[in-house]
C-alpha positions as CSV (number, residue, x, y, z in Angstrom):
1,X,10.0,77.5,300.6
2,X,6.8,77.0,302.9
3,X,5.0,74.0,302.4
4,X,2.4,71.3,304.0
5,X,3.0,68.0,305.0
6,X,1.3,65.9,302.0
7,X,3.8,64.2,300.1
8,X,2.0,64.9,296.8
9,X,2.4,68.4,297.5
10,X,6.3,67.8,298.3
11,X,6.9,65.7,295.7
12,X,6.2,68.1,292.7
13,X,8.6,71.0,293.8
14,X,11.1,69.2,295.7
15,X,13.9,69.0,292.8
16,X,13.3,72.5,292.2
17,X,14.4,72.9,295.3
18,X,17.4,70.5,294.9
19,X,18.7,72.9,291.7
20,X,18.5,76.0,293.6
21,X,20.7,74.6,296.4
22,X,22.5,73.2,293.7
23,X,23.1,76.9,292.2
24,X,24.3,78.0,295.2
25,X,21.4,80.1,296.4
26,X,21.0,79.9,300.8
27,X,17.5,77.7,300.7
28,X,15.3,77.1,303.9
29,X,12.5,74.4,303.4
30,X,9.8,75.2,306.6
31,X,7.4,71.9,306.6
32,X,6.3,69.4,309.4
33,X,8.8,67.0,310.8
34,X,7.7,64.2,308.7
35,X,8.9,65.6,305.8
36,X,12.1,66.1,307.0
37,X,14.1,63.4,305.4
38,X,12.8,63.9,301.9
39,X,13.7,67.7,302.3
40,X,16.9,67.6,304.1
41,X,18.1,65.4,301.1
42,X,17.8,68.3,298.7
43,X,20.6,70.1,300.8
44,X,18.3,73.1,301.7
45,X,18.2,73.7,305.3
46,X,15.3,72.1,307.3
47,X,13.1,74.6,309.2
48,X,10.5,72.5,311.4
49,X,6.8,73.8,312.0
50,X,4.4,71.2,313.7
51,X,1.4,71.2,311.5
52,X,-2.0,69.9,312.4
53,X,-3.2,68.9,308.9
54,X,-3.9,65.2,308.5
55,X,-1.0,63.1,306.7
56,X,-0.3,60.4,304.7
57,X,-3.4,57.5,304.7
58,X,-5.2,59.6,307.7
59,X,-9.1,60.6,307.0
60,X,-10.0,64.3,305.4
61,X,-13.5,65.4,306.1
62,X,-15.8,65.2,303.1
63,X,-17.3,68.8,303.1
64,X,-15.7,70.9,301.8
65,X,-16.2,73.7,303.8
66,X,-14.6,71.5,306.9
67,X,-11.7,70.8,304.3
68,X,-10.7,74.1,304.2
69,X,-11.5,74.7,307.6
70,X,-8.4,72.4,308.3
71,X,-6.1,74.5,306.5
72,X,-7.0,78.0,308.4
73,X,-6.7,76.0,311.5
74,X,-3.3,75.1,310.5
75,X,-2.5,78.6,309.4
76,X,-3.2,80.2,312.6
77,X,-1.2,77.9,314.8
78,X,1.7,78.0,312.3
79,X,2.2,81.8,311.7
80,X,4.0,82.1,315.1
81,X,6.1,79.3,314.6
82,X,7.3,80.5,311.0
83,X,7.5,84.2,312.2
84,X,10.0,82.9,315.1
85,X,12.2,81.9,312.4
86,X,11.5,83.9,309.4
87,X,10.9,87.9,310.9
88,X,15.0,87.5,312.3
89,X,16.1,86.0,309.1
90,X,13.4,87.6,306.2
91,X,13.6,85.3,303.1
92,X,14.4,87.3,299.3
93,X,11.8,85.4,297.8
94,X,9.1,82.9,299.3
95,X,8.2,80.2,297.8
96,X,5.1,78.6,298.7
97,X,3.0,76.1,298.1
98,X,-1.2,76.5,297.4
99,X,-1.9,75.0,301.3
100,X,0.6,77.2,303.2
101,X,-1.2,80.6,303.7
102,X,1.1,81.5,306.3
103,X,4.0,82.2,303.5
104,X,2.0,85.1,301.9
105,X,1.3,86.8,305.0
106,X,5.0,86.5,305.7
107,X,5.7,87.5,302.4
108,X,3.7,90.5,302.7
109,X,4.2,91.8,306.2
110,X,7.9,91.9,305.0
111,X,7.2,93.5,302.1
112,X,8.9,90.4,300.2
113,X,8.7,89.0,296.9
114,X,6.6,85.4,296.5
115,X,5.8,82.9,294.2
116,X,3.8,79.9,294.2
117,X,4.3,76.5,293.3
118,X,0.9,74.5,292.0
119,X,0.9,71.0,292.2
120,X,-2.1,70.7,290.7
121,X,-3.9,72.8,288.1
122,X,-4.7,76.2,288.7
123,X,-8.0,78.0,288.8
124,X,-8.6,79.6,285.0
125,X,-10.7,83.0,284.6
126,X,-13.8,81.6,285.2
127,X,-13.3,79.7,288.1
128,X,-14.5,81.7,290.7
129,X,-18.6,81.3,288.3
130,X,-18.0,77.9,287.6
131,X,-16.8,76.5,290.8
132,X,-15.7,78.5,293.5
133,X,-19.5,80.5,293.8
134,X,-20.6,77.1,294.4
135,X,-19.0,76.7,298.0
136,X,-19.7,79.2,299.5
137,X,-23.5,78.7,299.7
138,X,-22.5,75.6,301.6
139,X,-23.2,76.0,305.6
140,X,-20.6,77.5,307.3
141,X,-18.9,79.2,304.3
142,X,-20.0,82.5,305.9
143,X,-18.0,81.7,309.5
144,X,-15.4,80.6,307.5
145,X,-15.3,83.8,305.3
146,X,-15.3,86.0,308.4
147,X,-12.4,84.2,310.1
148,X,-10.2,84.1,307.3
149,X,-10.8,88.3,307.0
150,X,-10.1,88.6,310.5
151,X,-6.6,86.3,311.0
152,X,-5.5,88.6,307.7
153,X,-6.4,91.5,309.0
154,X,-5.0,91.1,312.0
155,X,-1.3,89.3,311.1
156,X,0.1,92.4,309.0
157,X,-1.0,90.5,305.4
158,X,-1.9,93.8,303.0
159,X,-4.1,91.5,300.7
160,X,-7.3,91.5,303.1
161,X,-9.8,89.9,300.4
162,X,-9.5,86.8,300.9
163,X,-10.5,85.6,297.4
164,X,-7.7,87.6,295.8
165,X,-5.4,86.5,299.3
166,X,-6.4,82.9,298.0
167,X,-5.9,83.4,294.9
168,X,-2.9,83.3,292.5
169,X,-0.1,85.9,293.2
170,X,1.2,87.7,290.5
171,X,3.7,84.7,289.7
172,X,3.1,81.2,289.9
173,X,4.6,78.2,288.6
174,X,2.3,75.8,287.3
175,X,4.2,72.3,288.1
176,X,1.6,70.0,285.9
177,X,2.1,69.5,282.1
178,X,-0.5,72.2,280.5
179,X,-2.0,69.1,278.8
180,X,-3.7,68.3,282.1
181,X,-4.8,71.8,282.8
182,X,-8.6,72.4,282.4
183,X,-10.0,75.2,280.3
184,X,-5.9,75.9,279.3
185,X,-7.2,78.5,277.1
186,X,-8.9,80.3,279.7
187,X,-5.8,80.0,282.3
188,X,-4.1,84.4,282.8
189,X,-1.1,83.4,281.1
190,X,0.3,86.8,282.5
191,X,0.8,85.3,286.2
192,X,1.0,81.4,285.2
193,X,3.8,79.3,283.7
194,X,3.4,76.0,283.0
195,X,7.0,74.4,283.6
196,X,5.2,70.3,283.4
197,X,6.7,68.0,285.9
198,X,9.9,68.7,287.6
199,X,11.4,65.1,287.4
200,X,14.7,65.8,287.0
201,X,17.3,63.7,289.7
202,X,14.4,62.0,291.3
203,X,14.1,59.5,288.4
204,X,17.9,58.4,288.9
205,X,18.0,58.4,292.3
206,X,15.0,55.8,291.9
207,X,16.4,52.2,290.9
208,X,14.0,49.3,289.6
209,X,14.9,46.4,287.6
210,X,12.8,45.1,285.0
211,X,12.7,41.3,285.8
212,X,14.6,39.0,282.6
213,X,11.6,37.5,280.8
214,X,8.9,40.1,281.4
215,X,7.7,40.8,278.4
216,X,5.6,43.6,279.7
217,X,5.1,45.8,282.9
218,X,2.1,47.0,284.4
219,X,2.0,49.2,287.6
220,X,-0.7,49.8,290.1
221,X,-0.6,52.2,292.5
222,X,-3.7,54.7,294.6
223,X,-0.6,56.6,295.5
224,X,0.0,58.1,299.0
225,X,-3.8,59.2,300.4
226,X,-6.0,56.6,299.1
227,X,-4.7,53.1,299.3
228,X,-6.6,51.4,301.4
229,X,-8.7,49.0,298.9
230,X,-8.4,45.7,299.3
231,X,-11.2,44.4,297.3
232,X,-9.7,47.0,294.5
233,X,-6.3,45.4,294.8
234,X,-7.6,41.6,294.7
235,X,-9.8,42.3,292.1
236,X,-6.5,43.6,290.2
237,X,-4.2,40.2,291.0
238,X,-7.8,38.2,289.4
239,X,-7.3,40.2,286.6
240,X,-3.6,40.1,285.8
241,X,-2.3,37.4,288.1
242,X,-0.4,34.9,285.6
243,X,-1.6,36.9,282.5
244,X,0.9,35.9,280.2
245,X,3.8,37.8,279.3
246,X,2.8,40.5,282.3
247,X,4.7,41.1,285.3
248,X,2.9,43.1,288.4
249,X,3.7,45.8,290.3
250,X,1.3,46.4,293.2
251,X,2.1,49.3,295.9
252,X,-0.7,48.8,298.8
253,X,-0.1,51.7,301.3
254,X,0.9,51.6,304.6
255,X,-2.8,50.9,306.4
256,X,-3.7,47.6,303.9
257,X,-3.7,44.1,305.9
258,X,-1.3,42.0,303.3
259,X,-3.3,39.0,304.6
260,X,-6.5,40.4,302.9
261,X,-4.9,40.1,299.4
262,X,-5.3,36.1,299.4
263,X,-2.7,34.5,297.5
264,X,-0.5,36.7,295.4
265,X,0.4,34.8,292.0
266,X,4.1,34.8,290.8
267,X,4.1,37.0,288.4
268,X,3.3,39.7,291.1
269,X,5.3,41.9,293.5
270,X,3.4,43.8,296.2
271,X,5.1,46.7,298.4
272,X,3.8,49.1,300.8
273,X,6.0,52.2,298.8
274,X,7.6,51.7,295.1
275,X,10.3,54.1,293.4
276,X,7.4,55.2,290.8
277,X,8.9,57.6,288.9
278,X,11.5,54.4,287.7
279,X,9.4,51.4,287.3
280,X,7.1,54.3,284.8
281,X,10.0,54.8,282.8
282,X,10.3,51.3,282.0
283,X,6.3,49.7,282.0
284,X,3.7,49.8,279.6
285,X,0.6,50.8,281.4
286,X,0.2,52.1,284.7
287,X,-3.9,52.0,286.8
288,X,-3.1,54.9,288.7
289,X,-6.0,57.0,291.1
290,X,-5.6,59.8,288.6
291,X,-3.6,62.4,291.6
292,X,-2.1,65.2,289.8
293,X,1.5,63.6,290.6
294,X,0.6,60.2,289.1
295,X,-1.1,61.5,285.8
296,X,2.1,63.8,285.3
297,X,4.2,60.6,285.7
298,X,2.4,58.4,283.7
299,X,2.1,61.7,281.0
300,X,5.8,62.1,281.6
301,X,6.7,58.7,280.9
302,X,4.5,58.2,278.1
303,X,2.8,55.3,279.8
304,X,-1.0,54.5,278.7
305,X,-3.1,54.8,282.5
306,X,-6.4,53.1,283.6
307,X,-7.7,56.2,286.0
308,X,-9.7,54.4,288.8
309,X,-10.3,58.0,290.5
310,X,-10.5,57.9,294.5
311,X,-11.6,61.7,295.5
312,X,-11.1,65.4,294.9
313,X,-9.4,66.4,291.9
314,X,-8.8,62.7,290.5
315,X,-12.2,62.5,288.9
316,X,-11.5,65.5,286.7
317,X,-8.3,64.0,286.0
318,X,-9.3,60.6,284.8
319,X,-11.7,62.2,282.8
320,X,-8.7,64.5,281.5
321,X,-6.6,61.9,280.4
322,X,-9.3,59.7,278.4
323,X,-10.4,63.1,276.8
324,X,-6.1,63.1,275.6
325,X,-6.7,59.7,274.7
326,X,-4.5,58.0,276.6
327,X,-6.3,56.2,279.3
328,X,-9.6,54.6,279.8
329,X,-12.0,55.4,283.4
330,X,-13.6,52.7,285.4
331,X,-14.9,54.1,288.9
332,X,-13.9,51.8,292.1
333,X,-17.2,50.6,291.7
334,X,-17.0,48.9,288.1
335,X,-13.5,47.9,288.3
336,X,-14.2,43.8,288.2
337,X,-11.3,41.9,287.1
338,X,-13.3,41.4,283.8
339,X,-13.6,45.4,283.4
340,X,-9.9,45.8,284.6
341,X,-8.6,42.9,282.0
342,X,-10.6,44.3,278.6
343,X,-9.3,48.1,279.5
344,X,-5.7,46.9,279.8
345,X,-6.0,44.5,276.3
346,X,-7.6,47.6,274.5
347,X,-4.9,50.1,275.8
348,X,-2.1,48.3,274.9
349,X,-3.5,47.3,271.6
350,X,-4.3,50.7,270.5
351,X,-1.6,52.0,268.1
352,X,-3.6,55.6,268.5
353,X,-3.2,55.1,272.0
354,X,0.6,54.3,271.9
355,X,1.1,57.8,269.3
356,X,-0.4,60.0,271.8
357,X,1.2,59.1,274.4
358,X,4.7,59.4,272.8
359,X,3.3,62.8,271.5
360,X,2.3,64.0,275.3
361,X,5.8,63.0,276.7
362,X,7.5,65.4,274.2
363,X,5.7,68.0,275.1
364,X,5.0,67.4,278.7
365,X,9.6,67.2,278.6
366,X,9.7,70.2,276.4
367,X,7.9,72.4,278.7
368,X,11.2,72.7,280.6
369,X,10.7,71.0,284.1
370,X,13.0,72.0,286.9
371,X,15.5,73.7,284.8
372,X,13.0,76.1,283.7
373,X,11.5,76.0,286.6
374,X,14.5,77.8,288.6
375,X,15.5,80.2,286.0
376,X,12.1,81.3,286.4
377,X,12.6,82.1,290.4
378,X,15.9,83.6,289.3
379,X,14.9,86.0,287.1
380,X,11.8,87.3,290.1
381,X,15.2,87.6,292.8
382,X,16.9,89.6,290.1
C-alpha cells in the first residue's frame, strides 16, 4: 500500500489493511513518518517516504491548479525514495491511494498488478464534461499538463495520458457507501466496487462512555483539516450549552486557542481529538463538516448530521446527505446558535428523518466493508 499523509485518506483503508495482515499476506504500508503509528498498528510493515504535502490543520492553496501542483511536486521527489525500496523487493499487487501517483508508475514499470482505494467518491462517466474540462482552462493548467507528461514519460510508467494515468485503473475499490456517490447511476460499475465504510476493528478499539443521565448525545466535530473556528464552536456551546437532556461533545483541533471558547457549560466536553467512530455509535445527531470520512460515519451509524461544509468536496456532500434526508445544511456563515438550535430540534423530531437513517445504516453495513473489501484484493492476487 502507497499512500499520503492526510489522515482522512488513512483512515478509510487502514482496517483493510489490518485484515490482510490479519490473513497472513506480507504487507508493506509506504507513507510519511507521521503516519507511522496509526500504520504500524495494523501489523503491516512500515516503509517511510518524507512527503512534502501539507498535513493535518496546515493551509492548502485555494486554486486548484496550485492544489494539484502539490501533489506532482510530491510525486517527483517520492518516486526515488519508493523505488529504493520497492524495485529490490517488487510488491504482487499495489495498493494505492487516489494522491500517491508514484504507486502506478511503480506498478507499471514492474509490470505489476494495482488497485486503488477511493476515499471519496469516484469520478462517474461524465466527469471529465462536467467537471474536469472545467480546470484545465484555469492558468497554469497547460504547465501543469506538460509536466505531468514528461515525469511519466520519463519514469518507465506505460500509461503516458495523463487523464487515463489519473484516472481509475481497471479496479478500484470505492471505500464510501454508494449512497453518497454522485450520479451512482452513471459510475463504470465494470472497474468500481463500492464496499461502504471499512469500520470494522476501529470502532472497538475506540472506547467512550455515555455519561449516566444523558438523555441524548450530540457530537461536533470539523474533523482533522478544518478545525480552526472558534466563533463556529462558541456559537455551538450558545446553542446547546445546558439544553436539557443534551450532553456535548466538542472536538476543536490541534491549532484552536481553548481560551477563545469562553466558558464551557457543564453539560459540555471539549477535546483536541475524540474516538469518533464510538461516541457515533452511541449519539443522536452529529454537526459534522460533511468530509467523506465523517458522512460515512454518521451514515454508518445511522446518526441524523447538520453538514456545516468547510471546503472541497464537503459542500457536495452536505448537499448529498439533505438530498437522503438525513441532515439539514447551514453554511459557516448562517450557523447562529438560533439556526444551529432549530436544525437540531427539527432533526431529532422528525420520525422520517429517524427511518432513513436506520434504512442508510443497513445498507451502508450490507455493502460488505472491510471483509468484502479484502476478498476483493484476493481474488486480483489470484
Amino acid at each position: 500500500m502507497i499512500g499520503i499523509p492526510a489522515v482522512s485518506h488513512v483512515l478509510p483503508s487502514i482496517e483493510v489493511i489490518r485484515e490482510l495482515v490479519a490473513r497472513g499476506h506480507r504487507v508493506t504500508y509506504a507513507n510519511d513518518p507521521v503516519m507511522a503509528e496509526r500504520i504500524e498498528a495494523t501489523g503491516a510493515t512500515f516503509v517511510p517516504y518524507d512527503s512534502v504535502l501539507p498535513v493535518g490543520d496546515s493551509s492548502w492553496p485555494d486554486d486548484p491548479i496550485a492544489a494539484m501542483g502539490l501533489f506532482l511536486d510530491d510525486a517527483v521527489q517520492a518516486l526515488p525514495q519508493l523505488r529504493a525500496v520497492y524495485d529490490e523487493d517488487p510488491a504482487d499487487l499495489y495498493l494505492y491511494d487516489i494522491g500517491a501517483y508514484p504507486a502506478r508508475v511503480l506498478a507499471e514499470s514492474q509490470n505489476r498488478r494495482l488497485m486503488q482505494l477511493y476515499p471519496t467518491f469516484v469520478g462517474w462517466r461524465s466527469y471529465e464534461k462536467d467537471v474536469a474540462a472545467q480546470l484545465w482552462t484555469l492558468p497554469g493548467a497547460d504547465a501543469y499538463r506538460a509536466r505531468f507528461t514528461e515525469w511519466l514519460a520519463g519514469n518507465g510508467a506505460t500509461t503516458l495520458d495523463m487523464d487515463a494515468f489519473t484516472g481509475r485503473p481497471d479496479h478500484t475499490l470505492a471505500l464510501i457507501p454508494r449512497a453518497m456517490q454522485p450520479h451512482a447511476d452513471d459510475v463504470d460499475m465494470d472497474t468500481v466496487t463500492f464496499v461502504g465504510p471499512c469500520f470494522a476493528g476501529r470502532g472497538e478499539e475506540q472506547s467512550w462512555t455515555r455519561p449516566a443521565g444523558a438523555e441524548k448525545v450530540l457530537l461536533i466535530s470539523l474533523g482533522s483539516a478544518y478545525t480552526n473556528r472558534p466563533e463556529f464552536y462558541r456559537n455551538c456551546l450558545a446553542a446547546y450549552g445546558d439544553l436539557p437532556g443534551w450532553h456535548v461533545v466538542l472536538q476543536v483541533g490541534k491549532q484552536t486557542d481553548l481560551a477563545e471558547l469562553g466558558t464551557v457549560p457543564g453539560n459540555v466536553e471539549v477535546h483536541r481529538w475524540v474516538p469518533q467512530l464510538a461516541i457515533l455509535q452511541q449519539a443522536d445527531a452529529f454537526i459534522t463538516h460533511a468530509g467523506m470520512g465523517g458522512s460515512s460515519e454518521g451514515l454508518y451509524s445511522g446518526v441524523p448530521m447538520i453538514a456545516v461544509p468547510q471546503g472541497v468536496d464537503q459542500f457536495m456532500n452536505a448537499d448529498k446527505l439533505v438530498e437522503l434526508g438525513v441532515a439539514r445544511r447551514i453554511d459557516t456563515d448562517d450557523a447562529t446558535p438560533e439556526a444551529l438550535r432549530e436544525a437540531l430540534t427539527a432533526l431529532v423530531d422528525d420520525p422520517g428523518v429517524a427511518r432513513r437513517s436506520a434504512r442508510l445504516r443497513e445498507d451502508a453495513r450490507a455493502e460488505g466493508g472491510t471483509p468484502r473489501a479484502a476478498d476483493l484484493v484476493e481474488e486480483l492476487l489470484g
